[in-house]
C-alpha atoms as one frame of an Amber mdcrd trajectory, in Angstrom:
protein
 124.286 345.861 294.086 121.380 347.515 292.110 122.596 346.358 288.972 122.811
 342.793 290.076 119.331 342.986 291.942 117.689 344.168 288.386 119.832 341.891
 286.213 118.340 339.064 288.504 115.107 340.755 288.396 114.342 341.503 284.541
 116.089 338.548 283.465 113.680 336.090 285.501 110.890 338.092 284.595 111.649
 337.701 280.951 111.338 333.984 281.011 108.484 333.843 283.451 106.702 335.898
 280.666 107.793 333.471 278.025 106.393 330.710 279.759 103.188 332.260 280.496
 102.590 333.618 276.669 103.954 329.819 275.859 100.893 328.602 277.478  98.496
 331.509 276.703  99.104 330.196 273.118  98.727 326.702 274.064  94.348 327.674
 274.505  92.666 327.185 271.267  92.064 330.104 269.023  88.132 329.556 269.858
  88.101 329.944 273.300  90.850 332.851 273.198  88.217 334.601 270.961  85.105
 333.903 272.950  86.717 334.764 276.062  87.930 338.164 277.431  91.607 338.783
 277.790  91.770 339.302 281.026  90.253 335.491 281.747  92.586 333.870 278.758
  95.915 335.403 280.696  94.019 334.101 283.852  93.719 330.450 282.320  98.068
 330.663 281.496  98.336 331.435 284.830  96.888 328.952 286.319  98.136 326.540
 284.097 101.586 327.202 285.780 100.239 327.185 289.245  99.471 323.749 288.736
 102.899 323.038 289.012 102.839 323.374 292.186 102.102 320.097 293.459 101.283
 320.065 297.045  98.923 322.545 297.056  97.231 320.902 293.641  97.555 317.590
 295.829  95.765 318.860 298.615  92.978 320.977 297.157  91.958 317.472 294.638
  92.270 316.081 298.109  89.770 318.128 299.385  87.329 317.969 296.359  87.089
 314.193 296.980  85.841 314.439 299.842  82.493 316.484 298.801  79.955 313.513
 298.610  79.397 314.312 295.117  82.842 313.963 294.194  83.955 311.029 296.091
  84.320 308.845 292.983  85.319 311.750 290.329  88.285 310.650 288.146  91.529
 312.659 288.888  91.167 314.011 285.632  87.692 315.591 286.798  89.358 317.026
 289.860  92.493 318.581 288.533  90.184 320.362 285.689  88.039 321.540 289.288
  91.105 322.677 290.533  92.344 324.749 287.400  88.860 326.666 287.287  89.532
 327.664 290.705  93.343 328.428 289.807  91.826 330.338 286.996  89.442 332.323
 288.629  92.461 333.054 291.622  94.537 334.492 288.848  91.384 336.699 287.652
  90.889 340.639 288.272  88.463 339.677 290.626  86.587 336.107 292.124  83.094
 335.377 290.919  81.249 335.537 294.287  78.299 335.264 292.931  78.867 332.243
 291.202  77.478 329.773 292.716  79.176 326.758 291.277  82.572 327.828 291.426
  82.059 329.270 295.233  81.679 325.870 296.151  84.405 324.855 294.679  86.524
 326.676 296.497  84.884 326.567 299.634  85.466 322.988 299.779  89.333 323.422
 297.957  90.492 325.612 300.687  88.680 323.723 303.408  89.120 325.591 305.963
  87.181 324.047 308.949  89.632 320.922 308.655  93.109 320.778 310.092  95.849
 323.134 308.929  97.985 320.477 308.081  95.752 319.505 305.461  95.690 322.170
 303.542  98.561 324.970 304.410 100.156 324.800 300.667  96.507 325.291 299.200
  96.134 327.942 301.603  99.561 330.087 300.665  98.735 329.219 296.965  95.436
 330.786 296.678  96.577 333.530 299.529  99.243 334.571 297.103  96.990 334.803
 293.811  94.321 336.222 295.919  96.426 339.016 297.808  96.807 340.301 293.322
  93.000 340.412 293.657  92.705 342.481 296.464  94.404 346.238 295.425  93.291
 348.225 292.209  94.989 346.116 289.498  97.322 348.729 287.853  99.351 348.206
 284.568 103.245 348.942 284.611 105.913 348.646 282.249 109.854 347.415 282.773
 110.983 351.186 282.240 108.409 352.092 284.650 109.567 349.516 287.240 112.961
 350.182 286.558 112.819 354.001 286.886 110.901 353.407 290.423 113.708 351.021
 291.617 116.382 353.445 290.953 114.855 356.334 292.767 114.566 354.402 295.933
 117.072 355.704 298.855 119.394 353.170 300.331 117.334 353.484 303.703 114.192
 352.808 301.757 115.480 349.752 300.068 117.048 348.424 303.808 113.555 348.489
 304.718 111.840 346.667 301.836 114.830 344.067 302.481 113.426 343.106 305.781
 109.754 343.647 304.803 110.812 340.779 302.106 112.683 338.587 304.895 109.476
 338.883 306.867 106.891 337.850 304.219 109.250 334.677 303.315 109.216 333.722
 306.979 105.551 334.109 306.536 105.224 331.930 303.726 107.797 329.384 305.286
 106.088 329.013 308.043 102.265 328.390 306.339 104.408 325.431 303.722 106.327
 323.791 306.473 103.005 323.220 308.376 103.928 325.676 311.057 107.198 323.602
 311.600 109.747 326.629 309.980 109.606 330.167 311.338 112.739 331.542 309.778
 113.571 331.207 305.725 117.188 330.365 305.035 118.529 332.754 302.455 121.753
 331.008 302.956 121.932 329.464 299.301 122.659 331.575 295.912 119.083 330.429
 294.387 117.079 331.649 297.631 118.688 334.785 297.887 118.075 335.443 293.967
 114.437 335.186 294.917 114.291 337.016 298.000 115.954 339.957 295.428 113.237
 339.255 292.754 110.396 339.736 295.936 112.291 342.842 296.828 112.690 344.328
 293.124 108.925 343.405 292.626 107.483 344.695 295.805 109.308 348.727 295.354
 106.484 348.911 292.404 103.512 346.407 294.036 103.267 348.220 296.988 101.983
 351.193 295.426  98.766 349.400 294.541  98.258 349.105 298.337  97.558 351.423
 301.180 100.938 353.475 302.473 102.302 351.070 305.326 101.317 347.912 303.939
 103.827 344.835 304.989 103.813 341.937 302.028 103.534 339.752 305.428 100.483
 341.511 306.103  98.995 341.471 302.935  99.374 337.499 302.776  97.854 337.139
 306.290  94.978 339.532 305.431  94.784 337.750 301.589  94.268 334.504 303.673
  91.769 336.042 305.873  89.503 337.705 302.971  89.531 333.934 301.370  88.036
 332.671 304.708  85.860 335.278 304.960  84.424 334.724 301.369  84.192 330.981
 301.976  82.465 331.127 305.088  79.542 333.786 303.714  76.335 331.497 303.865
  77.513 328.736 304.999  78.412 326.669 308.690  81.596 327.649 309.420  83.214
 327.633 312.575  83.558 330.872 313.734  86.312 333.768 313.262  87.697 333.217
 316.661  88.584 329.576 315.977  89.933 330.799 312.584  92.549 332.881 314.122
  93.028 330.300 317.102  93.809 327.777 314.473  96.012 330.130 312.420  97.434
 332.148 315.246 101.582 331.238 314.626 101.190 333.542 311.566 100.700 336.324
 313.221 103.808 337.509 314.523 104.691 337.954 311.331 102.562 340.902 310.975
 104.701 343.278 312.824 103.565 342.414 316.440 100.016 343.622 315.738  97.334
 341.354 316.956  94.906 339.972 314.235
């Protein structure tokens, strides 16, 4: 079973990184010189999150609807919605940039109805939840060795963590229609195993005890936090009124 789950595991990350350098080289030698390398990895990154269509959909969505974007091209909005995919895939978010801030204030929009935006929402969680811990540098040997000297009660464990944090997600992209993830099909259950593999060396960037469920509730919650700082929102308790359903996927424990 380990074999498998690191043959699925190494071999997916192998082409993931091959499309990722494939689009690192696709920036212009001028800009990958001016900027730093950290923000030029950030910028392939993002450039496959666009692929992801419904939450690209609904953050342009959102744009438009900022007065002074109400006529802005698509072209114009998918470039606004790659500089905030950029700066999600960053080290860290530029808070104090003003511009950019209300960018993705308005991206996320988080005073209108979940259903608008859900897919946005577990997008940027997901990029933003990297953001959050004390970015650490590891190699395949390194993730590899850590695997193998898990326990077979420790790995059980992770196993459910992972079904719990694909409920999670599930539920936030099915617009609070799906509570459980089938893991029924081959394809699924190759993913859940890449999560699992992943997660035995990602969770040591995070405090001991930390659920990947948790992480993308609390991921979610920092973004609202952030996008609410000096502006009119409307209020942490109708926040987590609105949001609620997601938290019984944090182990029971109340938000």
């Amino acid at each position: 079973m380990r074999a498998a789950l690191l043959k699925n595991y190494f071999v997916q990350y192998s082409k993931d990184r091959e499309r990722k350098d494939e689009e690192w080289q696709r920036i212009p030698d001028d800009f990958r010189a001016e900027a730093e390398p950290e923000y030029n990895w950030a910028e392939a990154a993002a450039a496959l999150d666009m692929e992801h269509k419904a939450a690209v959909r609904q953050m342009r969505d959102n744009l438009r609807r900022r007065r002074d974007l109400a006529t802005a091209s698509r072209a114009e909005l998918d470039e606004r919605v790659r500089s905030v995919l950029i700066h999600l895939n960053a080290p860290a978010l530029p808070t104090d940039d003003s511009v950019f801030m209300a960018d993705l204030r308005m991206a996320m929009a988080f005073a209108g109805p979940p259903e608008q935006s859900r897919a946005a929402w577990l997008l940027a969680a997901l990029c933003h939840s990297e953001q959050l811990p004390e970015r650490v540098e590891t190699s395949g040997p390194e993730r590899l060795e850590t695997f193998l000297s898990m326990t077979d009660d420790d790995l059980g464990v992770l196993r459910e963590q992972v079904k719990e944090s694909l409920d999670a997600m599930w539920h936030m992209a099915t617009e609070g229609r799906g509570r459980h993830f089938d893991l029924n099909s081959p394809e699924m259950a190759r993913s859940a195993g890449r999560m699992l593999v992943e997660w035995t060396t990602a969770r040591q960037a995070h405090p001991p005890g930390t659920r990947p469920a948790q992480l993308l509730v609390d991921s979610l919650r920092s973004l609202w936090s952030l996008c609410s700082t000096d502006s009119v929102g409307e209020g942490r308790t109708a926040f987590q009124r609105r949001t609620r359903p997601l938290q019984q996927h944090r182990s029971g424990r109340p938000m």
